[in-house]
C-alpha positions as CSV (number, residue, x, y, z in Angstrom):
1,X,-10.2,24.6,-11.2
2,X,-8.4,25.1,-7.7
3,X,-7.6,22.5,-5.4
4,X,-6.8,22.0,-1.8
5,X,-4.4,19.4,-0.9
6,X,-4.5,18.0,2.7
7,X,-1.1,16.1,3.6
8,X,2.0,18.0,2.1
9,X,3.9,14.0,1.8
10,X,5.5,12.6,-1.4
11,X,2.0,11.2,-2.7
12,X,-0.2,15.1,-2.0
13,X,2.9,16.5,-4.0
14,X,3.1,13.5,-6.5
15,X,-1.1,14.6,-7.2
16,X,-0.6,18.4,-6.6
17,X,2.2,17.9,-9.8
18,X,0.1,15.5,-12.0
19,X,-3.5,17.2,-12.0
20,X,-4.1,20.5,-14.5
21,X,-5.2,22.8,-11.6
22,X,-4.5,25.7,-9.4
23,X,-3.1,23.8,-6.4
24,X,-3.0,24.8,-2.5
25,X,-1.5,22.8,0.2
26,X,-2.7,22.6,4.1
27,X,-0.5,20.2,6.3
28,X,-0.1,19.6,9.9
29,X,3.5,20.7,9.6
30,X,3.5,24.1,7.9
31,X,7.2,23.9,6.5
32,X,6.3,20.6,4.5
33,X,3.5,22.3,3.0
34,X,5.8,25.2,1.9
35,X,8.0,22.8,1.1
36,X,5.8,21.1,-1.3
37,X,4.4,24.4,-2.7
38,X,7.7,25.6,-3.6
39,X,8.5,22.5,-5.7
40,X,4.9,22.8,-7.9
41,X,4.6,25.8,-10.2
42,X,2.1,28.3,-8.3
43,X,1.1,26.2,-5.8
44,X,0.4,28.3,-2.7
45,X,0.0,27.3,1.0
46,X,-3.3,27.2,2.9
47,X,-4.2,27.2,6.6
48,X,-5.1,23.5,7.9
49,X,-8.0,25.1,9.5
50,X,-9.0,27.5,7.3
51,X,-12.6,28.1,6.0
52,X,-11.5,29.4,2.4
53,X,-13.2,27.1,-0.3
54,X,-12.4,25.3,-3.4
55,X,-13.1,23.1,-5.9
56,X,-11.6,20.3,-4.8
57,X,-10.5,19.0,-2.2
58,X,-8.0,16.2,-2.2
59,X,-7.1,14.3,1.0
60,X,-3.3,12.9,1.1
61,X,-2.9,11.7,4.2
62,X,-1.8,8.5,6.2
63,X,-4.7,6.0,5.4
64,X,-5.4,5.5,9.6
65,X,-6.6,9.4,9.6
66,X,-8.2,9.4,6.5
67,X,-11.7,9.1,7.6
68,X,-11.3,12.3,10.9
69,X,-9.8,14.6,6.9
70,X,-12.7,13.8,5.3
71,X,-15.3,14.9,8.1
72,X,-12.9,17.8,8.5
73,X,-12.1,19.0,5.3
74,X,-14.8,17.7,3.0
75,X,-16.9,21.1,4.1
76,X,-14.8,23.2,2.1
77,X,-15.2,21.4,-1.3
78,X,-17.4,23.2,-4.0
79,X,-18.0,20.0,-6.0
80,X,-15.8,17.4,-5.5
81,X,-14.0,15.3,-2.9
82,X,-11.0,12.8,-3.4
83,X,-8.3,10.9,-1.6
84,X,-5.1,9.2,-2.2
85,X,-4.7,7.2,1.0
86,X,-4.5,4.0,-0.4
87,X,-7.2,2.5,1.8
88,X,-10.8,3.0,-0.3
89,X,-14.0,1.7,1.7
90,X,-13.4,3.4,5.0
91,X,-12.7,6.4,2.6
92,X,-15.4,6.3,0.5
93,X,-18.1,5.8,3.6
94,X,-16.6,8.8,5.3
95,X,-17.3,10.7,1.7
96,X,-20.8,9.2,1.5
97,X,-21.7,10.7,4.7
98,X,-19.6,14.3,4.8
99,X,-20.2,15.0,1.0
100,X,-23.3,13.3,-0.1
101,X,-24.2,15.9,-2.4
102,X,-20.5,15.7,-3.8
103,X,-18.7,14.3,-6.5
104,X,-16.6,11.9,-4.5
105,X,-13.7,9.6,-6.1
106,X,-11.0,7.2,-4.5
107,X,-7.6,6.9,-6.0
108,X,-4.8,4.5,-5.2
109,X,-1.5,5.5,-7.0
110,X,-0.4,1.8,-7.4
111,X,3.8,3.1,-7.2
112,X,5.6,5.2,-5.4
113,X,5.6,8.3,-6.4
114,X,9.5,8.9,-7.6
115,X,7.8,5.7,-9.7
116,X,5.7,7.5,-12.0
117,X,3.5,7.4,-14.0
118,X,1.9,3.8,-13.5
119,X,-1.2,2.0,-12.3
120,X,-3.8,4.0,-10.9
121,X,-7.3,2.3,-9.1
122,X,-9.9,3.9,-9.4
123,X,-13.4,4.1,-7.9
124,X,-15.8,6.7,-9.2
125,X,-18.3,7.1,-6.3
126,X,-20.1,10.0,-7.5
127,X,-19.0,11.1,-10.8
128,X,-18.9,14.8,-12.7
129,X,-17.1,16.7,-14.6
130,X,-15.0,18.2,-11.9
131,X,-13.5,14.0,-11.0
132,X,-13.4,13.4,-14.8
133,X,-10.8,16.5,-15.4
134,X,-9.2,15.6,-12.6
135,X,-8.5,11.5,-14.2
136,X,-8.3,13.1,-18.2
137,X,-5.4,14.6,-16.7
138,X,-3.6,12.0,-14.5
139,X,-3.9,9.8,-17.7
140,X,-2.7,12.5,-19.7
141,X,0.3,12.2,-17.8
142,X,0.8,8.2,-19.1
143,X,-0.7,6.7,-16.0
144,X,-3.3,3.7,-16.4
145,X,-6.7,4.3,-14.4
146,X,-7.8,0.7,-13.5
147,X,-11.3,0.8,-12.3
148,X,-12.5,-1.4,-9.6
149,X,-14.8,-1.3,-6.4
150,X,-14.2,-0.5,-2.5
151,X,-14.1,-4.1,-2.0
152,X,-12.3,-5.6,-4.9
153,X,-9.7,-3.4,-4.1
154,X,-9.2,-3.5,0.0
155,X,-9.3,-7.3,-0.3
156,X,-6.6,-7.3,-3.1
157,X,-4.3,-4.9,-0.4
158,X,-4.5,-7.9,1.6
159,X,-2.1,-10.0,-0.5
160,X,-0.6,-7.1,-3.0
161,X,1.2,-5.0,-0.2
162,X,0.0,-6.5,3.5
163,X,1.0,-9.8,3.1
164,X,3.9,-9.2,0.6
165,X,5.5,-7.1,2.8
166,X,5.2,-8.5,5.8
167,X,7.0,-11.8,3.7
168,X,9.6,-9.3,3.2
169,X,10.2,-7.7,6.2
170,X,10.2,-11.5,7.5
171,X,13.2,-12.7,5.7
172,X,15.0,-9.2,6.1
173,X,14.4,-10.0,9.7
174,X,15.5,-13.8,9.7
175,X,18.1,-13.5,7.1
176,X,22.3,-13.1,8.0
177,X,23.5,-11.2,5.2
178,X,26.3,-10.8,6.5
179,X,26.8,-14.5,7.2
180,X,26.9,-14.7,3.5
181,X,30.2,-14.9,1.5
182,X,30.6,-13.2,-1.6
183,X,30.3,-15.7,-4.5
184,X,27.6,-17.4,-2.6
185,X,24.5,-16.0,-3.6
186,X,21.5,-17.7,-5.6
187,X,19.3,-16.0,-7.7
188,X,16.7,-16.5,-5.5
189,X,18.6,-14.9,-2.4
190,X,19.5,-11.9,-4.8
191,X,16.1,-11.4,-5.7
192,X,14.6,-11.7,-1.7
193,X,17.8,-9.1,-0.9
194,X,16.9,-6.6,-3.3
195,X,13.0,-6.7,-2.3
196,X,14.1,-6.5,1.5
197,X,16.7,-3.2,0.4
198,X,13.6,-1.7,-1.2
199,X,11.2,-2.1,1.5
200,X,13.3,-1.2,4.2
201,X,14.4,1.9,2.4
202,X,11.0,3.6,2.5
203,X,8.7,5.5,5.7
204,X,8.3,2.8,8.0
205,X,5.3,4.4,9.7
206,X,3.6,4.1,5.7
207,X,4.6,0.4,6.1
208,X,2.8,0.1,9.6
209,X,-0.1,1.6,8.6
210,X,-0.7,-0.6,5.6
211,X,0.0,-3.8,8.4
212,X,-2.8,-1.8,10.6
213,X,-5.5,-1.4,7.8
214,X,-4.6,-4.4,6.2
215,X,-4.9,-8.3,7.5
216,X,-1.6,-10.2,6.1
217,X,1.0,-10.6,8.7
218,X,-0.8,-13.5,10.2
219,X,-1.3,-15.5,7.1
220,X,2.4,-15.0,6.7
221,X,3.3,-16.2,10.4
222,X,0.8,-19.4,10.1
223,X,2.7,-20.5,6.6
224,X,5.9,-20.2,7.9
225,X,5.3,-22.1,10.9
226,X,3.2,-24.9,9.0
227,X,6.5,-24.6,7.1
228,X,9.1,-25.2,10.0
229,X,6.8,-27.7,11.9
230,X,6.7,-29.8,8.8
231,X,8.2,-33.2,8.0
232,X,9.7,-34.0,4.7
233,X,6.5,-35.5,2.8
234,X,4.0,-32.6,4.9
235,X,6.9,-29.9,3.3
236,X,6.4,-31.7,-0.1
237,X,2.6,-31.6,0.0
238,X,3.0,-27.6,1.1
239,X,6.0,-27.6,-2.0
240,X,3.4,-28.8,-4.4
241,X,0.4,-26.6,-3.0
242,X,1.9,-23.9,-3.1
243,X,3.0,-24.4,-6.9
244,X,-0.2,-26.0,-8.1
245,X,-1.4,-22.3,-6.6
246,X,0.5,-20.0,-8.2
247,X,0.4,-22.0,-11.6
248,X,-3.5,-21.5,-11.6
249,X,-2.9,-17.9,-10.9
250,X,-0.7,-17.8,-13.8
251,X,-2.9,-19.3,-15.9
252,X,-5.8,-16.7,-15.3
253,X,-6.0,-14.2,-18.5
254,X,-4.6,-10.8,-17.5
255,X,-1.9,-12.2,-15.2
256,X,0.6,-13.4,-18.0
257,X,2.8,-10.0,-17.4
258,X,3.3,-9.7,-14.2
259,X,4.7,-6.0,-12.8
260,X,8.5,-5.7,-12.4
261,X,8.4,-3.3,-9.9
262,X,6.4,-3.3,-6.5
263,X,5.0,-0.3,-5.4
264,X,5.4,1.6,-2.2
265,X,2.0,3.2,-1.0
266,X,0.3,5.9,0.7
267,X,3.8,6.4,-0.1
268,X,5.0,2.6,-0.6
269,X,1.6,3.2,-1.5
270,X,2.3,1.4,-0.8
């Protein structure tokens, strides 16, 4: 099986590395495609514009351009087209309508990709055998497909990297660290710094995509004001919300081991 990848970043060589396949890369900037054929075992470049076909095609590109790849490139899939933009239902419409006689799947690499392997969501749009060798073998490599819908999964981007990193990015904004004397640290403050180091130490146009695709910053700006604006018995009734909220959440089945590591699409993909 050959396949074209479209976006020569960290996550089209992360999937160009995991998959079993002949692999070819096509990029806007012709040395990051060479560079990311040189690091996968016969992987070849291919022209962005070319009309050579192939399998597969797989679209790695920034999740706000995904939809103007798929009309693009879908054309010169055999039998199957997939992305890795992190961002599933406007993918997955553009697929219904450039590749409707297509095997068509969505995958969101739930790490970043010096992370792997990890979770994986999944949404099998159209399925074959062409998608199923293509999840045997990203599996095969220790990741964990988790299936869920277009929906489920845009809504959960909401909270699971819009709103958690604009929270981030909102204390590494606020917070002094250098007002800070050594010694002086909580655990709480050495948790927040090392989630603001790793956040601000990725792509930050990644990061401003998600905020664009994603609503999240808002939700963040109204708490914290409700937060500063509050009195001490309307902070205690936000205090207790807040708890009595995430102690339900804990109490849901499945959510008893939570992840230790956030991830970093698209390339975050976070």
């Amino acid at each position: 099986m050959d396949v074209l990848i479209v976006g020569a970043g960290s996550m089209g060589t992360w999937f160009g590395d995991a998959i079993d396949a002949s692999v070819a890369f096509a990029d806007v900037d012709p040395d990051a495609a060479a560079a990311a054929a040189d690091r996968i075992e016969d992987a070849e470049v291919a022209a962005l514009e070319g009309d050579d076909r192939y399998d597969v095609v797989c679209l790695a590109v920034p999740m706000t351009h995904v939809e103007d790849a798929v009309a693009d490139h879908a054309p010169r899939a055999r039998r199957a087209v997939v992305d890795v933009s992190g961002v599933m239902e406007p993918a997955l419409e553009a697929m219904q309508n450039c590749a409707a006689d297509l095997e068509r799947l969505s995958l969101h690499p739930l790490f970043a990709p010096e992370r792997a392997p990890g979770s994986i969501a999944v949404v099998r749009d159209r399925d074959g055998p062409a998608t199923e060798a293509l999840l045997e073998a990203l599996e095969a490599r220790g990741n964990d497909l988790v299936e869920t819908t277009p929906a489920e999964h845009d809504e959960a981007m909401e909270t699971v990297q819009a709103t958690t990193h604009a929270a981030v990015l909102a204390f590494a904004l606020a917070a002094d660290g250098s007002a800070v004397p050594d010694g002086f640290e909580t655990p709480i403050y050495d948790r927040l710094e090392t989630l603001a180091e790793q956040v601000t130490d990725g792509s930050p146009r990644v990061y401003a995509d998600i905020q664009d695709a994603f609503d999240g910053a808002d939700a963040v700006a109204a708490a914290a004001a409700e937060i500063a604006s509050a009195d001490g018995r309307e902070f205690e009734e936000l205090y207790r919300e807040a708890g009595e909220r995430w102690a339900n959440d804990a109490d849901t089945p499945g959510d008893a081991d939570p992840a230790t590591d956030d991830h970093a699409d698209g390339s975050d993909t976070t």
